[in-house]
C-alpha positions in Angstrom: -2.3 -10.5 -20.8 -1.7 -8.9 -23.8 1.1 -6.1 -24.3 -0.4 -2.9 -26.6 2.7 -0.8 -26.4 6.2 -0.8 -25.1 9.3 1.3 -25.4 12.2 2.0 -23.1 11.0 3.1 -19.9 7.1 2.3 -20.3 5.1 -1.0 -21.1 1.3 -1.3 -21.4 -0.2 -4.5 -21.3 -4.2 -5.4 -21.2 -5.8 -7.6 -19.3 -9.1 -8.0 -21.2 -10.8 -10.5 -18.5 -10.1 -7.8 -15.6 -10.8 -4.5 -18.0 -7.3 -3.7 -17.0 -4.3 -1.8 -17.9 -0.9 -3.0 -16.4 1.2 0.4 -17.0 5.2 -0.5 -16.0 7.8 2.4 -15.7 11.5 1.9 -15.5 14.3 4.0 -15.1 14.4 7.7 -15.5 11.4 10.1 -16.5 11.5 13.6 -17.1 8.8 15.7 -17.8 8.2 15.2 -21.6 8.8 11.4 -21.5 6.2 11.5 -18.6 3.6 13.3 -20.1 4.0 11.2 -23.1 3.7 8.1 -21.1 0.5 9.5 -19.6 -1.1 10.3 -23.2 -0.6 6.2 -23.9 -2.2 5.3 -20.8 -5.5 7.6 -21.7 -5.5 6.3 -25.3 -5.4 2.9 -24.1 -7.9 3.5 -21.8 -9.7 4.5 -24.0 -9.3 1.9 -26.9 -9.9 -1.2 -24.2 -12.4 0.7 -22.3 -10.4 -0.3 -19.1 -11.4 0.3 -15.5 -8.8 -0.1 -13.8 -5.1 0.2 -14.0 -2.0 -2.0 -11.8 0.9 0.9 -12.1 4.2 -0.2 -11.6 6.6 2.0 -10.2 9.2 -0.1 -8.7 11.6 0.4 -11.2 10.8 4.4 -12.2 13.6 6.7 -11.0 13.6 10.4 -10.0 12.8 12.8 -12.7 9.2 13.8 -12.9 8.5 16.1 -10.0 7.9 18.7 -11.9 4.3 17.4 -13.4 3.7 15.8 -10.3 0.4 18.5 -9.8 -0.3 17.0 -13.6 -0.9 13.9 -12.5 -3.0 14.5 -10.2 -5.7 16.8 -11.1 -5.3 16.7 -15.0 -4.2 13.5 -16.1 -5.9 11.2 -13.4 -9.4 13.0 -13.5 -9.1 12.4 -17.8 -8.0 8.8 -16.7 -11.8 9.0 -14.2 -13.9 10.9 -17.2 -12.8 7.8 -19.3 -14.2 5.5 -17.1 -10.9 4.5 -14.4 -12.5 3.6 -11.3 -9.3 2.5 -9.5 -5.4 2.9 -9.7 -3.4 0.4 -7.5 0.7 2.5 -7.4 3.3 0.0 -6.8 5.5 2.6 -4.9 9.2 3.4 -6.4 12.4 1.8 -4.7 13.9 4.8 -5.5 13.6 7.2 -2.6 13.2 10.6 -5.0 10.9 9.2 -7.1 9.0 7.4 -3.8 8.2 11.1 -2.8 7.2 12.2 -5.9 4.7 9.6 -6.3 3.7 10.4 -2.8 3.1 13.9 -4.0 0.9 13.2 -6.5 -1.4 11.4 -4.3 -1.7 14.5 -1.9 -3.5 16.0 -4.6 -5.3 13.3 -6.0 -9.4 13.3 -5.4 -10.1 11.1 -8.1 -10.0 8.1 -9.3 -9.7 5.9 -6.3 -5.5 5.2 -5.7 -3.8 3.2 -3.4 0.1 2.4 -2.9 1.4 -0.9 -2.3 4.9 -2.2 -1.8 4.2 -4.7 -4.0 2.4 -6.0 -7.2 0.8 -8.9 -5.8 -0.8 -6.6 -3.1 -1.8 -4.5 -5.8 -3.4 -6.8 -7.6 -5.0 -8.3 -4.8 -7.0 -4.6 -3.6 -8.0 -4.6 -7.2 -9.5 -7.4 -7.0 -11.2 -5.9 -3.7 -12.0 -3.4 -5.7 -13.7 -4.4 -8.4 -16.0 -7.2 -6.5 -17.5 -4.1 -4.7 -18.6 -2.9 -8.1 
């Protein structure tokens, strides 16, 4: 696995033999810092022509409800129109940021997204996922 970009709060790391992106948050988001985020994740998408994504939410804190719609129906439909078939969510420890992220998958309809309490889980239904293909 390769890391493309990292900063405090966000990592993105490739693994070119899946076509996936592993995106890690930690600590506190807020609306800006969020979208931000997001923008890398689509430009990486888009530079590794990835298919799938492992995001890692276990360590992300409260602070992003307010794009939580965003998500959903701008940012992960771009994420789909760039070629995302599947996001496995590790789900946040922390409990504001647990909600939010269950938020955003009320108004998801595409890609495919499932949480998981953990990463090997994750990885695993990606697997699942991808050998459907």
């Amino acid at each position: 696995m390769q890391t493309l970009f990292e900063i405090p709060g966000l990592t993105i790391a490739h693994d070119p033999d899946n076509k996936w992106l592993y995106v890690t948050w930690q600590g506190e988001q807020n609306e800006e810092s969020t979208v931000a985020g997001c923008a890398m994740v689509l430009n990486k998408v888009r530079q590794t022509k990835s298919t799938a994504i492992l995001n890692d939410g276990r360590q992300a804190l409260n602070g992003w409800s307010e794009v939580v719609r965003w998500i959903a129906q701008e940012f992960f439909h771009a994420l789909a129109d760039n070629g995302v078939e599947a996001i496995a969510w590790v789900s946040p420890a922390d409990w504001p940021a647990r909600i939010d992220s269950e938020r955003v998958l009320s108004f998801t309809t595409r890609p495919l997204v499932d949480t998981f309490e953990d990463t090997e889980s994750a990885y695993s239904w990606l697997l699942t996922v991808a050998a459907t293909k």
